[in-house]
Structures are given as structure tokens and as C-alpha cells.
FIZA-741542 format. One record per atom (N, C-alpha, C, O): residue in one letter; atom name; z, y, x. Coordinates in steps of 0.001 Angstrom, whole numbers, plus 500000, padded with zeros to 6 digits. Atoms other than C-alpha are relative to their C-alpha. Layout:
N
ATOM_residu_atome_up_north_east
ATOM_A_CA_Z_Y_X;
...
***
This chain:
112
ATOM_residu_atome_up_north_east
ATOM_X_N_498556_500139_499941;
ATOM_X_CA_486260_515794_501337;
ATOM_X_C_500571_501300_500564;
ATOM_X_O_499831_501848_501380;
ATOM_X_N_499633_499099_500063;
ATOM_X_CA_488608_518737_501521;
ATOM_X_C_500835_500184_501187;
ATOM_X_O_501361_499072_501145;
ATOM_X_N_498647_499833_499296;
ATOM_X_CA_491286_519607_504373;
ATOM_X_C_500808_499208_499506;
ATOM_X_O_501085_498309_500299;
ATOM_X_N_498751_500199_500494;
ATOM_X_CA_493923_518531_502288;
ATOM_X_C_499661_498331_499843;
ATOM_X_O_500240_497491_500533;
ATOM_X_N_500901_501447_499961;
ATOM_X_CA_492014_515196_501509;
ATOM_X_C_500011_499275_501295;
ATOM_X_O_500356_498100_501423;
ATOM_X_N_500341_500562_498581;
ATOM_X_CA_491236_514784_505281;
ATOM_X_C_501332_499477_500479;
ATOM_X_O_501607_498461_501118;
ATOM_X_N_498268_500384_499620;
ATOM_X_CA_495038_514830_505666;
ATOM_X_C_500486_498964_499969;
ATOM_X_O_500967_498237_500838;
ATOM_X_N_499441_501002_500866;
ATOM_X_CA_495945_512705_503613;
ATOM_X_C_499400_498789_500520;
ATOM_X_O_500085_498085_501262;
ATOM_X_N_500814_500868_499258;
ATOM_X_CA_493149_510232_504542;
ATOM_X_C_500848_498958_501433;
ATOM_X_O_501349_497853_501639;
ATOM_X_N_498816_499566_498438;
ATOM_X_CA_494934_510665_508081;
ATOM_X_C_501039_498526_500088;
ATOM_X_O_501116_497396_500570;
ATOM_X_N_498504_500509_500175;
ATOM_X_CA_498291_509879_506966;
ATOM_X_C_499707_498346_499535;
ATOM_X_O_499801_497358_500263;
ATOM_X_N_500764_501757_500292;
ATOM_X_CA_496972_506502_505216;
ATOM_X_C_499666_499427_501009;
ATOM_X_O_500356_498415_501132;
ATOM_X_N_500781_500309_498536;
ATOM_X_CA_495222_505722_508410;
ATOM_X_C_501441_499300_500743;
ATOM_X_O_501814_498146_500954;
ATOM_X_N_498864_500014_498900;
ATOM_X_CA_498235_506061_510454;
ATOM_X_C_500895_498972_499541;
ATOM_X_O_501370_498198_500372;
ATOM_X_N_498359_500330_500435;
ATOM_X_CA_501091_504585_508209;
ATOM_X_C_499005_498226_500207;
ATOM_X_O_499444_497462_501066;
ATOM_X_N_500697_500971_500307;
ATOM_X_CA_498413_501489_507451;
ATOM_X_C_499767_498978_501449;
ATOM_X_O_499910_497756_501498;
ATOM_X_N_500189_500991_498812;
ATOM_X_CA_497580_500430_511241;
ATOM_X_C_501645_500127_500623;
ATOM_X_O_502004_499283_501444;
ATOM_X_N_498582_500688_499489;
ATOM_X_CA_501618_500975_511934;
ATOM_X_C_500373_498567_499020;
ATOM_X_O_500886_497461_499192;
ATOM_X_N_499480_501528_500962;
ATOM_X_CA_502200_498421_509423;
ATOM_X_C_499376_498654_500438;
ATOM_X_O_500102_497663_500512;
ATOM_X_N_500885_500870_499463;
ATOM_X_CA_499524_496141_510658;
ATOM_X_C_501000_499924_501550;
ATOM_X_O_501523_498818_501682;
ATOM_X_N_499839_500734_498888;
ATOM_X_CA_500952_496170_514280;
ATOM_X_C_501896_499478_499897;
ATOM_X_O_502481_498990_500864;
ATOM_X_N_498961_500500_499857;
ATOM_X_CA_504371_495329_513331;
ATOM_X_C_499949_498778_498770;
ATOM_X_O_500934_498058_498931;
ATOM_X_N_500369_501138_501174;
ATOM_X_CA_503376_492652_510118;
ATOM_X_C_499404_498711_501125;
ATOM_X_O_498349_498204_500744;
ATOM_X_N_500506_500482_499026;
ATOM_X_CA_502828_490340_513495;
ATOM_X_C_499923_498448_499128;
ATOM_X_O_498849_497859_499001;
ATOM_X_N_499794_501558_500930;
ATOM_X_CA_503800_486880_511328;
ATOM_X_C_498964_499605_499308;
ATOM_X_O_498657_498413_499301;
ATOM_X_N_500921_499839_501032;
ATOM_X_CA_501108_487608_508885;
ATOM_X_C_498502_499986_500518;
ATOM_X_O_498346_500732_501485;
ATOM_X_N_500712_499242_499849;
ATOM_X_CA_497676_487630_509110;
ATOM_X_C_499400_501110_498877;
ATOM_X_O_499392_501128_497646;
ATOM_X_N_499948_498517_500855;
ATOM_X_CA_496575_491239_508289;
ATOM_X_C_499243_500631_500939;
ATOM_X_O_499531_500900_502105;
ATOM_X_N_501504_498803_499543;
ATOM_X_CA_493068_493332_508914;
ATOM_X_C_499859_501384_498880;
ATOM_X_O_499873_501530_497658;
ATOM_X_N_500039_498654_500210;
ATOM_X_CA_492765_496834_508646;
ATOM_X_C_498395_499991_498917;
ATOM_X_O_497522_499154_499149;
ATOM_X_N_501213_500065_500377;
ATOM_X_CA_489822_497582_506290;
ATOM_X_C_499479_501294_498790;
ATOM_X_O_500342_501952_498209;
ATOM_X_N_500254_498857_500596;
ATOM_X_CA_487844_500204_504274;
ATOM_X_C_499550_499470_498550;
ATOM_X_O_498555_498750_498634;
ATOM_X_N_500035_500711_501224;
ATOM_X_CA_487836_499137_500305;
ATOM_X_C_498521_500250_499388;
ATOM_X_O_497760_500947_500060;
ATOM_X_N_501287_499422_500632;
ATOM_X_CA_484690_499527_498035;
ATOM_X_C_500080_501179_499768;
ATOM_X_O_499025_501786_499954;
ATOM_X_N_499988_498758_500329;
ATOM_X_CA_485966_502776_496996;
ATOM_X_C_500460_501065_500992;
ATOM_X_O_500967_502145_500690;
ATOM_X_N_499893_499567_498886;
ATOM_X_CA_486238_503731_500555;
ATOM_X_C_501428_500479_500021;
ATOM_X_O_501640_501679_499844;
ATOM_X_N_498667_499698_500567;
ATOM_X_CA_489980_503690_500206;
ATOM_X_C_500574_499342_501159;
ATOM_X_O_500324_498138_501115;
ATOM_X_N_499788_500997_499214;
ATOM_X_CA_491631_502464_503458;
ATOM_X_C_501333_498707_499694;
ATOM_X_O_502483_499113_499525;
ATOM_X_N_499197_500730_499982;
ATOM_X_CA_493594_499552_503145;
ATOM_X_C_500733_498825_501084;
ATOM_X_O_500320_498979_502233;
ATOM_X_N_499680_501388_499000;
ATOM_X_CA_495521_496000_505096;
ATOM_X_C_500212_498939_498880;
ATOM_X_O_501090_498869_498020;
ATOM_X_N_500190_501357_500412;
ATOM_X_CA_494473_492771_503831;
ATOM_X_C_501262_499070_500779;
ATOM_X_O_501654_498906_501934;
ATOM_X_N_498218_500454_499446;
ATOM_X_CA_497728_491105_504376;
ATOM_X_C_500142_498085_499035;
ATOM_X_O_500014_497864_497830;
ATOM_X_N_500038_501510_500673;
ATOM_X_CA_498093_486775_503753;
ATOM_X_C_501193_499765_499693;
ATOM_X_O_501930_500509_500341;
ATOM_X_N_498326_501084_500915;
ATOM_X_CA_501363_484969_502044;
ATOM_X_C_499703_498821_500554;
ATOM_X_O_498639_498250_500796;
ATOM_X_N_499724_501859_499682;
ATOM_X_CA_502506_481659_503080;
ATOM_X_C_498927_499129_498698;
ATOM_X_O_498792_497914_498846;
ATOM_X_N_501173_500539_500459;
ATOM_X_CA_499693_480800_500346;
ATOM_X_C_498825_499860_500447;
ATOM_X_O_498051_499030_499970;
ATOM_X_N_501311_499485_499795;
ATOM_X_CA_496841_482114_502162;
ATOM_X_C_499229_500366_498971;
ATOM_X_O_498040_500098_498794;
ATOM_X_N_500725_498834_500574;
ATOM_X_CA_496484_484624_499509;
ATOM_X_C_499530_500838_500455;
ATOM_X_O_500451_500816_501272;
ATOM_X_N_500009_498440_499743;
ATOM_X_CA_495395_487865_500553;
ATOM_X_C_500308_500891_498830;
ATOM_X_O_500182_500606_497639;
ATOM_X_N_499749_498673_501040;
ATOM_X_CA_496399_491259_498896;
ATOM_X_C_499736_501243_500661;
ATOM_X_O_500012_501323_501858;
ATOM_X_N_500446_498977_499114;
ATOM_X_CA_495115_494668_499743;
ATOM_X_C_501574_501022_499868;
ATOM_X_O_502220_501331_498867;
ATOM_X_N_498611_498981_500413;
ATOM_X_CA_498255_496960_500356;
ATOM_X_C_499059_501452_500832;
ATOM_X_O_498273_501751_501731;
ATOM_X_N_501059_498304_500022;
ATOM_X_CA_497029_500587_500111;
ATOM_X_C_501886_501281_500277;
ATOM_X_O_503073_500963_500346;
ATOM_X_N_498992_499145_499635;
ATOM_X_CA_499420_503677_500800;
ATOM_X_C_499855_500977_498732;
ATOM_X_O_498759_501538_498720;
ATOM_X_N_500282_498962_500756;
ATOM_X_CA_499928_506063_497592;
ATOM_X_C_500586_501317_501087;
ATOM_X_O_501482_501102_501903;
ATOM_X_N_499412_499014_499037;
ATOM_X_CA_500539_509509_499511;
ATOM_X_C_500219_500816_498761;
ATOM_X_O_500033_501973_499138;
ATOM_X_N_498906_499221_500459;
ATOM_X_CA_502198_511123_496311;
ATOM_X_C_501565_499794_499848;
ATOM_X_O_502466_500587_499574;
ATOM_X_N_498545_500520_500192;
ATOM_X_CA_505210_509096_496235;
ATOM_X_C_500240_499242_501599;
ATOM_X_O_501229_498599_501951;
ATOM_X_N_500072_500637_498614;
ATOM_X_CA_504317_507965_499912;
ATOM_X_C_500945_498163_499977;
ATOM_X_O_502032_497723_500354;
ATOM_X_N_499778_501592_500481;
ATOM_X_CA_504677_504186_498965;
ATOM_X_C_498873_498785_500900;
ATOM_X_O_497655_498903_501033;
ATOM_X_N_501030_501034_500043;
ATOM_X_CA_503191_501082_500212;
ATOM_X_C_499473_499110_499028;
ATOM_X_O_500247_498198_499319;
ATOM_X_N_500542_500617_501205;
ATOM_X_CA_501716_499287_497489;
ATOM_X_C_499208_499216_500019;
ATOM_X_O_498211_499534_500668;
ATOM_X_N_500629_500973_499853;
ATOM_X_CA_500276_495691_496782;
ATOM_X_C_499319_499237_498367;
ATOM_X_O_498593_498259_498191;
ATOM_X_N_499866_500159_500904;
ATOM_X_CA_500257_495581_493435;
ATOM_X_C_500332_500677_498557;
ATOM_X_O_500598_501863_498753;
ATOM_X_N_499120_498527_501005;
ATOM_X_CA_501538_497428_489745;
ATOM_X_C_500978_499425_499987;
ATOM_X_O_501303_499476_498801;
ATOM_X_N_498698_500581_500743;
ATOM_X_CA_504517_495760_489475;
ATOM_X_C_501047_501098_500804;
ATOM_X_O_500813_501675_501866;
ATOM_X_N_499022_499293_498708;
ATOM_X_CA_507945_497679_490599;
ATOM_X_C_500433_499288_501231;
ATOM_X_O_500475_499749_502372;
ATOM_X_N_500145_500612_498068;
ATOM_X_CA_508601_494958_493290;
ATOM_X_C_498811_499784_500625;
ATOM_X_O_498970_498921_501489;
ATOM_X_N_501131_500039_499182;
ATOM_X_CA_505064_495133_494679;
ATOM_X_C_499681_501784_500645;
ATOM_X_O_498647_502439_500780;
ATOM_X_N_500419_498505_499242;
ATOM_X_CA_505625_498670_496322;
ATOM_X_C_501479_500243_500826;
ATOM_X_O_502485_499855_500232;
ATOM_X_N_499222_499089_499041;
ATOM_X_CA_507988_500212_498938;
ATOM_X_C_499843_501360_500896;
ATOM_X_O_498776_501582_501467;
ATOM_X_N_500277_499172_499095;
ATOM_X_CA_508635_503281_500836;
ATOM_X_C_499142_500163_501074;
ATOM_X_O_498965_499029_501520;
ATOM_X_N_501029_500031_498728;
ATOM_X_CA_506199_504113_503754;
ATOM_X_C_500886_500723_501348;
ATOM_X_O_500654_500557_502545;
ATOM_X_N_499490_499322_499145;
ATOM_X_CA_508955_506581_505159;
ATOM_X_C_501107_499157_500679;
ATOM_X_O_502164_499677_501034;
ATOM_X_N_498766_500436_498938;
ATOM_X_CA_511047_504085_507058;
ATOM_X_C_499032_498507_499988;
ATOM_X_O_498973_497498_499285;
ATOM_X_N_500784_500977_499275;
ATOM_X_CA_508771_502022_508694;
ATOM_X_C_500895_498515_500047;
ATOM_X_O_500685_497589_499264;
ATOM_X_N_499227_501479_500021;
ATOM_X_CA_511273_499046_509595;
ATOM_X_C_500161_499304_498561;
ATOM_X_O_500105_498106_498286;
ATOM_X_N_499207_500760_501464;
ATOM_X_CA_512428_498614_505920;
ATOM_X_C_498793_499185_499324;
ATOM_X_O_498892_498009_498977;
ATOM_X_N_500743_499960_500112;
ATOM_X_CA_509193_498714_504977;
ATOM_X_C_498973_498239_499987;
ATOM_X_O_498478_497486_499148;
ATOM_X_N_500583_501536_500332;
ATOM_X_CA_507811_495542_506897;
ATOM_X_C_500909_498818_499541;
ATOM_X_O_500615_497792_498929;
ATOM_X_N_499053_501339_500394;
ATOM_X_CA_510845_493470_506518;
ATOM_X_C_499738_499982_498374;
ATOM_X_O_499572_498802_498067;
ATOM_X_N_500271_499962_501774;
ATOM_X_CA_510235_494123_502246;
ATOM_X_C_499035_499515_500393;
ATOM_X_O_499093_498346_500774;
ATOM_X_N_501362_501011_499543;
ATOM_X_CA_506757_493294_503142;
ATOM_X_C_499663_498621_499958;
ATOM_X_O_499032_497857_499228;
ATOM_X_N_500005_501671_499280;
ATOM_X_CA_507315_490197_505270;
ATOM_X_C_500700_499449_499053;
ATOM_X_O_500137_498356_498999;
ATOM_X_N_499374_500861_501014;
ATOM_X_CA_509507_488748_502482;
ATOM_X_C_499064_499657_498864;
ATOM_X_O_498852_498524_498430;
ATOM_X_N_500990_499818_501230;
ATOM_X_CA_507182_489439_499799;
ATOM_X_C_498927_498614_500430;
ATOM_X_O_498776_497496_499939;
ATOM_X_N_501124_501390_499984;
ATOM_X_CA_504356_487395_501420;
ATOM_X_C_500759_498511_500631;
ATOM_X_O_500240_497403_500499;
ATOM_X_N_499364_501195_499875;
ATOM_X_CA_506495_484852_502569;
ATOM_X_C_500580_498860_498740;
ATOM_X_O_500640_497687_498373;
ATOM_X_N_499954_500518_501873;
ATOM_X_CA_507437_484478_499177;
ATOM_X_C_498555_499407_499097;
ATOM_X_O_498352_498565_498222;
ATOM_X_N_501226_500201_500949;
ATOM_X_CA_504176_484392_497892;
ATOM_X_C_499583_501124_499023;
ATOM_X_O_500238_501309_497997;
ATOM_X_N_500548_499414_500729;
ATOM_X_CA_502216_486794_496467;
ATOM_X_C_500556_499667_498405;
ATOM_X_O_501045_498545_498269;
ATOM_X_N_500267_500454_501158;
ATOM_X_CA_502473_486828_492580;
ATOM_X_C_498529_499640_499522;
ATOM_X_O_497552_500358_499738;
ATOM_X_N_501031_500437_500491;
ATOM_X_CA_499945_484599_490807;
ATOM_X_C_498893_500604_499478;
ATOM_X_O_499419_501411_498711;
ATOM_X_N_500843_499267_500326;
ATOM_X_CA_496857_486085_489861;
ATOM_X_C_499363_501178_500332;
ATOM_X_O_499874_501661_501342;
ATOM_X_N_500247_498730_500023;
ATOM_X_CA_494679_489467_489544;
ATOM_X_C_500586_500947_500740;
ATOM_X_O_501481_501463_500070;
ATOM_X_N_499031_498762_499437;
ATOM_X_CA_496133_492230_492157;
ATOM_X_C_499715_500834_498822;
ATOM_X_O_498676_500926_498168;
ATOM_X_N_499528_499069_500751;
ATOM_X_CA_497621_494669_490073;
ATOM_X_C_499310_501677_500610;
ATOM_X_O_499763_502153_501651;
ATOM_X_N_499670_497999_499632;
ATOM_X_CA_496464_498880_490472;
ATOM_X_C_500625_500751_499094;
ATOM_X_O_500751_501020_497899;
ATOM_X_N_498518_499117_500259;
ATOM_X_CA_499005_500800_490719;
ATOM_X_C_499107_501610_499854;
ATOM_X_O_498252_501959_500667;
ATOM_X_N_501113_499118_500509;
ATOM_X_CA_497379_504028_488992;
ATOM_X_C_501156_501209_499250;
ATOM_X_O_501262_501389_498037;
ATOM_X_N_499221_499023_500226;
ATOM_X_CA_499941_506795_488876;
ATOM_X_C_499110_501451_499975;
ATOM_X_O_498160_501500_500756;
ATOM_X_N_501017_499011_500254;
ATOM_X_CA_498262_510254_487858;
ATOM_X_C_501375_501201_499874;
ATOM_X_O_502242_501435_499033;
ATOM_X_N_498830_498990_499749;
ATOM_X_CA_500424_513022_489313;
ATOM_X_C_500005_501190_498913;
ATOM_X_O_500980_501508_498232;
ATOM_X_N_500462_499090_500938;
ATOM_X_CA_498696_515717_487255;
ATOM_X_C_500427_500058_498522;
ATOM_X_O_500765_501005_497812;
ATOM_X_N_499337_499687_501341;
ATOM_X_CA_499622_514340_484126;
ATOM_X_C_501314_499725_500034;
ATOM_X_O_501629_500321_499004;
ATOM_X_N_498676_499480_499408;
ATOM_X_CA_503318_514111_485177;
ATOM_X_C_500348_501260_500319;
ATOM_X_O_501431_501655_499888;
ATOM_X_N_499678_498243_500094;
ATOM_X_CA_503314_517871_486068;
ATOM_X_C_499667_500587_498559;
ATOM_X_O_500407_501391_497992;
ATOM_X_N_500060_499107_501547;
ATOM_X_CA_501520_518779_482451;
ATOM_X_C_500624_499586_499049;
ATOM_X_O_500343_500037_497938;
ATOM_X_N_499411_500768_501181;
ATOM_X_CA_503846_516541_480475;
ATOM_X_C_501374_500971_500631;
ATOM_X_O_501959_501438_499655;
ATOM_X_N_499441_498738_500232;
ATOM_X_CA_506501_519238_482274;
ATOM_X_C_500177_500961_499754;
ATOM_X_O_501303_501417_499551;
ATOM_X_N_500355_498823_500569;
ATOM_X_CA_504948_522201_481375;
ATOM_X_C_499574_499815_498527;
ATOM_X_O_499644_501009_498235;
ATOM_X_N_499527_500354_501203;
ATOM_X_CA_504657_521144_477695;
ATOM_X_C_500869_501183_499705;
ATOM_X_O_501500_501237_498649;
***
């Protein structure tokens, strides 16, 4: 892993256990994915779980692909209250969604 990688890593780290200590309603464990990817296992008034992961190009929290299964990471408060609604609501049914944005080809579809 690279500097820039390590960073990043970091930043995930950080934004992931702030979310965890203010998601107090919920239960929600910090955890390292199969693809060593850190994430928070986070429950719904179902006792679903969903892994919410941090993209750090659009600095998002993310639970899912859908557009309401992601929010900002940069304003912490907004953040869990979207959150806390979401699982209060209930997860959506089925399969978690990955959210699989590929920055790279977004920059070469500008240079075109």
C-alpha cells in the first residue's frame, strides 16, 4: 500500500468509528471486510445488517447502489441523522447493493 493509499485508509478509519460513536440507537460494529476494506455493520429496526463503507472520491457514506443509500461524510451530524432514518426505516429488501464508481473512467471519458 502506497502513502496516498495509507491516507486514505486513515480517513475511512476515522470518518467510520465517528459514525459508529454517534449511530448510538443502532447496533453498529466496526469491522474489516473480506476485501480488507474497512467498514460499520449497522442494524434497521429489522435486524438487518448493512455494511456502510466510506467512498473517499466523492467522500460519501455508502450502504448500498441506490442514490438514497449514500450521503456525505463531510458533515458528520447530517450524516447520522440520514443514516438513523434510513435504518429505522428499514433497510431495502434484499442483496446490498456495490456502489462501484470508477473515477478513472470519468476523467478519460473527459479527455476524449
Amino acid at each position: 500500500m502506497n502513502e496516498a493509499q495509507e491516507q486514505l485508509r486513515i480517513y475511512q478509519e476515522a470518518a467510520l468509528t465517528g459514525l459508529r460513536r454517534e449511530l448510538t440507537l443502532r447496533q453498529a460494529v466496526y469491522l474489516v471486510d473480506q476485501n480488507s476494506r474497512p467498514t460499520l455493520e449497522v442494524e434497521d429496526c429489522n435486524m438487518r445488517m448493512r455494511r456502510v463503507y466510506v467512498h473517499t472520491g466523492f467522500w460519501w457514506f455508502y450502504w448500498g447502489d441506490q442514490p438514497d443509500e449514500r450521503v456525505s461524510c463531510l458533515e458528520l451530524p447530517h450524516a447520522v441523522a440520514f443514516i438513523r432514518r434510513a435504518a429505522e426505516v428499514g433497510w431495502r429488501a434484499g442483496e446490498q447493493g456495490e456502489l462501484t464508481v470508477n473515477l478513472q473512467n470519468i476523467a478519460d471519458a473527459y479527455r476524449a
